[in-house]
N, C-alpha and C positions, 0 to 999 in steps of 0.2 A: 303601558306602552304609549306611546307620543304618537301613532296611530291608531285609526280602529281596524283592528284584524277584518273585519267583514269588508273592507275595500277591495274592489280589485284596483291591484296594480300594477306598474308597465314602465320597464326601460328599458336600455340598450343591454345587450347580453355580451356583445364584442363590443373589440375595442375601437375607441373612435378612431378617424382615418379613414385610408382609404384600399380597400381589399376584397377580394372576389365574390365575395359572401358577407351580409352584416343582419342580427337577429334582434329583432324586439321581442320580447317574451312579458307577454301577462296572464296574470293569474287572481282568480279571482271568483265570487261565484258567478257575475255579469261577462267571463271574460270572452265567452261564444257568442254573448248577443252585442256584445263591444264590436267585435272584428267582423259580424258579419253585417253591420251599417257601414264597412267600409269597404269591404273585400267581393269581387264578383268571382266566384269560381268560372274555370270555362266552360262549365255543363249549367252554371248559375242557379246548383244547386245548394242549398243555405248550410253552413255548418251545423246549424242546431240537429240538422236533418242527415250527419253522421254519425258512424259508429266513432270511437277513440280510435285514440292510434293509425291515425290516416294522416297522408301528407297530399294536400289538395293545390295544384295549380290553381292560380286565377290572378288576377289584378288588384292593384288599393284605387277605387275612384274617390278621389277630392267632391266638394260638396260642389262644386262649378263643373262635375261630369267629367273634368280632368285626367286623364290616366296619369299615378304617381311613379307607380313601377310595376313590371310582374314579379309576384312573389309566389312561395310556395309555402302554401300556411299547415304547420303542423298541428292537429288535435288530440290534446289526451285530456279524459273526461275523470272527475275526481271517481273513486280517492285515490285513481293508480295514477299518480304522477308524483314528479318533483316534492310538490307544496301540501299533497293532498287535497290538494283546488279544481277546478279545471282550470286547463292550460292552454294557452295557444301562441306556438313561437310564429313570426314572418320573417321567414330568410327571403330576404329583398337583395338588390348588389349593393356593394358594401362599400357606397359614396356615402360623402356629407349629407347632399341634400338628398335623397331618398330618407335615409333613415332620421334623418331632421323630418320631414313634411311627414312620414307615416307614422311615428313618435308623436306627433302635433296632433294628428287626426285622431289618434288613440288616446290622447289626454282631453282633448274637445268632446269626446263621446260620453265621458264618465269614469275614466280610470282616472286614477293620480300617479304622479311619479312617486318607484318607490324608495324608501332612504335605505342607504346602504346595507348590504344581508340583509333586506326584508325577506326576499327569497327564499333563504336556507334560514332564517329564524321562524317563516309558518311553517316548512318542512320538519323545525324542531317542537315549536308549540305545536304542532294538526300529530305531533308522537310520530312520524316515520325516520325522527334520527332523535339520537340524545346530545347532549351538548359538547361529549368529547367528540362524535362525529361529526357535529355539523365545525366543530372549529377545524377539523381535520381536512375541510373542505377548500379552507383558504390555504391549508399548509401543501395540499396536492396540486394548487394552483400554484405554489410561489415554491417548488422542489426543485434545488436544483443538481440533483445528482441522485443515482436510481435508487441510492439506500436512501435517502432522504423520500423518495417517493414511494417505497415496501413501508415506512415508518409511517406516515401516513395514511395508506392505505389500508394498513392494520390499523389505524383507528377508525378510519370510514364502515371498513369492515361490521366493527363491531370486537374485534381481539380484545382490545385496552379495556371497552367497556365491559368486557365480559369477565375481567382477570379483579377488576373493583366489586363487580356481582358475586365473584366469588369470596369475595369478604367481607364485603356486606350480608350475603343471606344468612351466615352463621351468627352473625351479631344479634339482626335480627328474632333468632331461634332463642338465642341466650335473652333477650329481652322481653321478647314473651313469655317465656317460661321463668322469670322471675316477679314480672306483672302478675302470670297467674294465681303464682303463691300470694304475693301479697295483695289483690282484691279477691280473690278468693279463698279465705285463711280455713275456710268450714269444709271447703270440696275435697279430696284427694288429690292432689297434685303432687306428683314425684317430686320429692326432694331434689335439693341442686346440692352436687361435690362442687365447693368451693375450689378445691383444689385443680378436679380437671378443667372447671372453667379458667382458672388462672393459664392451665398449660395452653389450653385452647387459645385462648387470647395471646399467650405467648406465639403460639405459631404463627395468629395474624398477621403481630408486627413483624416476624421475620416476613412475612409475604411483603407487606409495606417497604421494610429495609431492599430487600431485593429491589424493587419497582424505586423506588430514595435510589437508587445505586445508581440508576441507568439518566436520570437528571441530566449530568452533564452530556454525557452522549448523545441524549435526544434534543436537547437543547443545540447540539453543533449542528446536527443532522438538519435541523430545523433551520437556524442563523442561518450557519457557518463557521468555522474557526479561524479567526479574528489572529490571523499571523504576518508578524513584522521579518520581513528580511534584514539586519541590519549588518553593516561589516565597515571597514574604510573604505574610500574610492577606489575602483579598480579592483574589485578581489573578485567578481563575478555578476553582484547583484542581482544585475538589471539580467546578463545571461540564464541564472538560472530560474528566474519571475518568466524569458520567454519560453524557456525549454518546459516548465512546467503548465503554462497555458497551450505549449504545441503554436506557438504563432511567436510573429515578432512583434511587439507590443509596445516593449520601452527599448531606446534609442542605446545601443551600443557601441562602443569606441575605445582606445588606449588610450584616452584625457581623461584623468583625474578630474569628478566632480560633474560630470555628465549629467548624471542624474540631481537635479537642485529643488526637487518638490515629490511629495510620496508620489506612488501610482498604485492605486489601488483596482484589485479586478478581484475573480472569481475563477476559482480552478476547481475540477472535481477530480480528486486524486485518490483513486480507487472506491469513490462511491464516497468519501469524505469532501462533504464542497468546504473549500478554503479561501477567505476572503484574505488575499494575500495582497500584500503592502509590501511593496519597494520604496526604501527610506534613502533619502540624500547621503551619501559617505560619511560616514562620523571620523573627522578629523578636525584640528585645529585649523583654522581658516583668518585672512582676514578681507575677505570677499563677503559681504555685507548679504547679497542676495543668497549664496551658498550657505552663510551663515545662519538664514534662516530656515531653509532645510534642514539641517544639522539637528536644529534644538527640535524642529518637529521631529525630526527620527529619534531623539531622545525622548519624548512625551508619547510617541509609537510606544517604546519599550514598556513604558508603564499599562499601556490600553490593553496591550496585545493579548490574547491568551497563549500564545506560543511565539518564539522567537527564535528565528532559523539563522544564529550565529555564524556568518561567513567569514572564513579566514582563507588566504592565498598561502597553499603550501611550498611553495617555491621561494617565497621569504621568507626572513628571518623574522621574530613579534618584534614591533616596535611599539613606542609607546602610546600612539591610537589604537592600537590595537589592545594592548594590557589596558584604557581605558574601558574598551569595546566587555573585555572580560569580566570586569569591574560590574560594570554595570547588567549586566544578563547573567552573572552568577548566584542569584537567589532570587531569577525567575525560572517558569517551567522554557526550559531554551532547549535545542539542539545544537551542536555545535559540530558545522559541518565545515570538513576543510578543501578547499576547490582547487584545482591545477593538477591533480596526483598524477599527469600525465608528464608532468617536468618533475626534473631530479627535486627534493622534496627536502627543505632547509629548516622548515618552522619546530617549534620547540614543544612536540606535542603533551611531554610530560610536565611543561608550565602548565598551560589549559588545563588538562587533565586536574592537575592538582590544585586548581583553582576554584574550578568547580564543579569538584564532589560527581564524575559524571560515569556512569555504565561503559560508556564506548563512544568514539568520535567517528563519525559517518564522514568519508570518504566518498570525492567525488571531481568528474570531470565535466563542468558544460561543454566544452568543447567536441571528445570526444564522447558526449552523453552518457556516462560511466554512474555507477552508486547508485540510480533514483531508483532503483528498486529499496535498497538498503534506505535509504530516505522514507519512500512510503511509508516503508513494514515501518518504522519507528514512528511515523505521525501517527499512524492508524493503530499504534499499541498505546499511544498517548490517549486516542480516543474513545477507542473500547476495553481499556487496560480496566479490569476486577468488578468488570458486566458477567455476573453468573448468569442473565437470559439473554439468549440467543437472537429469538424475533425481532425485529426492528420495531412491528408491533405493539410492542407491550412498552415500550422506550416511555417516561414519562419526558414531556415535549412543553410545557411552557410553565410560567412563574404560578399561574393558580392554582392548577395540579398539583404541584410541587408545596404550596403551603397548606390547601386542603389535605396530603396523604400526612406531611408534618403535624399540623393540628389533630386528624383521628390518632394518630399514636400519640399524643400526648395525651388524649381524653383515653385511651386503651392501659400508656402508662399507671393512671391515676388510679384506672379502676382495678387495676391489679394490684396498686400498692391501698386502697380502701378493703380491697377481699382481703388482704395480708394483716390489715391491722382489723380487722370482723367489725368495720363501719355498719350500717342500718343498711340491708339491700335495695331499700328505696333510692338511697344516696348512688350506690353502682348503677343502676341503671341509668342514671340520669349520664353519667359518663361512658354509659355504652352507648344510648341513644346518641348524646353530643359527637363520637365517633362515626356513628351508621350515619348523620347526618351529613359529617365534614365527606365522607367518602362520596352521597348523595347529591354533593355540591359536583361535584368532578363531571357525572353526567346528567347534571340540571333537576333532580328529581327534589331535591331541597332550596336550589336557589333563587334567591329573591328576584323580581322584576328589573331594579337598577342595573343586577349584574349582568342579565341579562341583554340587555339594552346597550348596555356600554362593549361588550363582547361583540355582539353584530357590528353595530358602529363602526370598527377597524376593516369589515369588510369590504370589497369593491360594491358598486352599486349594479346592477342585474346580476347579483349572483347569491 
């Protein structure tokens, strides 16, 4: 650690600015005798001289007798808090310079500032979270749609880390009981069936595969899905980017080309947040500034993870449009057709047979027609051949995702070593390498750096 755990430390807990309420919280084992060199209660009685879990009126006086502000200082005394520490927040009013000068007085005392997730990295090292929960902490802060925040909060929980335990503790079993035998070759120790340990291990990685499955989904839940509206000028774009945020957002009008630079925002569409991009008209241009819209809505098409195909059914395809088809034809696209509210000219069994598609979603911004039909197909995109249900259990970012890859591969080996009747010394070492990889997911095998680099990303007082 690039600190010493035995500091207390102290920073702002809200966000800087200016607002009704702002909290400095530190933690630490000095963090009671810190705050009461600066705090008079209005009974002027000393925090050390509280129970926990008390929320004390009083003042911060400056060393010049100064009053800074009145605050209300919270106590929670270890190990029931946050960090395991003791604790002590100052909800002060939530200016600059209060929580500047009360900040200053709290680092003049003996605290230091602390670097980002120092907070929730002692609450992970003092053991009151593991590391799939304490990351879960930052994903509950930055959720932006309610299944996004059940998916996190089955990690805080404790759900995600408990469904890893569950395939860990048999690994576990299987490695003991082959340790036994082999330092202990003279004891009695039960025989091991090759066979049903192979089956046993088989079950795991289907648990693994299952949790492997949900990646993508938990990863949307987590981003967002990273979707490009593209179409020609004038078929709806910017319309159906407002109908889908519920506001008016981007600038609409009956001129072609309106739109001349992406607009990217943030929708939650039925609990899927969608980080949705309205891309400039893809048509031939020789408008120099529209032209360079253009080529970014083509360079969208490749980023996007989804591509909400907009065609005006009232006309007939022209050839921006058989481009438009061209090019979102061997991505994951929708293709939605907009106007069905006017007599309907376009040639749906070109599209169709262009690209390979289930069914073309129908739709009016105008009269606000289809988004239901819309939805149910993003959100079958999303959780399309998730056998689990809880949001939960969703596996949610890149390290996860190669720690459960690596225990199945170390699981694969050891099933294909029992197969070919390698030395059991040799299996274990592949059982353990898997209990390990698993171990990684909630910090119980991981190294210091990765540690370290994990907090790192998080905000600072939290």
């Amino acid at each position: 650690m690039s600190k010493e755990i035995n500091d207390t430390i102290a920073a702002l807990a809200t966000p800087v600015g200016e607002g009704g309420i702002g909290i400095i919280r530190i933690s630490g084992e000095n963090a009671i005798a810190i705050v009461d060199e600066i705090f008079v209660a209005i009974n002027e009685r000393p925090l050390a001289d509280r129970h926990s879990y008390r929320a004390i009126y009083g003042k911060i006086i400056a060393a010049d007798e100064k009053i800074i502000d009145e605050v209300i200082c919270l106590l929670m005394r270890k190990p029931h808090s946050y960090t395991k520490e003791n604790v002590v927040e100052i909800q002060c009013h939530g200016g600059m310079m209060p929580l500047k000068n009360i900040l200053a007085l709290v680092l003049s005392h003996g605290a230091r500032l602390a670097e980002p997730g120092e907070f929730t990295k002692r609450a992970f090292l003092n053991g009151r979270l593991d590391l799939a929960q304490a990351q879960a902490v930052m994903d509950i802060i930055k959720a932006k749609t309610d299944a996004a925040l059940r998916a996190a909060n089955g990690h805080l929980s404790g759900y995600f880390s408990s469904h890893i335990g569950q395939i860990r503790e048999p690994l576990l079993e299987m490695i003991a009981h082959y340790e036994a035998i082999i330092d202990f070759p003279e004891e009695e120790v039960d025989a091991i069936d090759n066979i049903q340990v192979m089956e046993k291990i088989g079950e795991l990685r289907e648990k693994i595969k299952a949790m492997l499955s949900t990646a993508n989904t938990g990863r949307i839940l987590r981003d967002g899905l990273i979707t490009a509206i593209v179409g020609k000028p004038n078929v709806g774009k910017s319309s159906l980017l407002n109908l889908l945020l519920r506001t008016d957002r981007a600038i609409v009008t009956d001129v072609p080309g309106t739109t001349r630079d992406s607009i990217e925002e943030y929708a939650d569409i039925d609990g899927v947040p969608l980080r949705i991009i309205d891309t400039a008209g893809i048509r031939q241009t020789s408008d120099k500034v529209e032209k360079i819209g253009v080529d970014k809505a083509r360079l969208y098409i490749d980023k996007a993870d989804l591509i909400i195909a907009l065609f005006d059914g009232s006309k007939e395809l022209d050839d921006d449009d058989k481009e438009i088809i061209e090019l979102v034809k061997q991505k994951k696209a929708l293709i939605v057709i907009n106007k069905n509210d006017l007599p309907q000219t376009i040639d749906e069994s070109y599209i169709a047979g262009s690209c390979e598609l289930n069914s073309i979603i129908h739709i009016s911004t105008v009269k606000e027609q289809g988004l239901d039909e819309l939805t149910a197909a993003i959100k079958n995109i999303v959780y399309a051949g998730n056998a689990i249900g809880h949001e939960g259990e969703y596996v949610n970012n890149v390290r996860q995702i190669n720690a459960l890859k690596n225990a199945d591969a170390h699981l694969q080996d050891a099933i294909k070593g029992l197969d070919d009747e390698i030395p059991e010394d040799l299996v274990v070492i592949d059982l353990r390498s898997a209990w390990e990889k698993l171990g990684d997911i909630i910090g119980d095998t991981v190294n210091e750096d990765i540690i370290d680099e994990i907090f790192s990303r998080f905000c600072i007082g939290k």
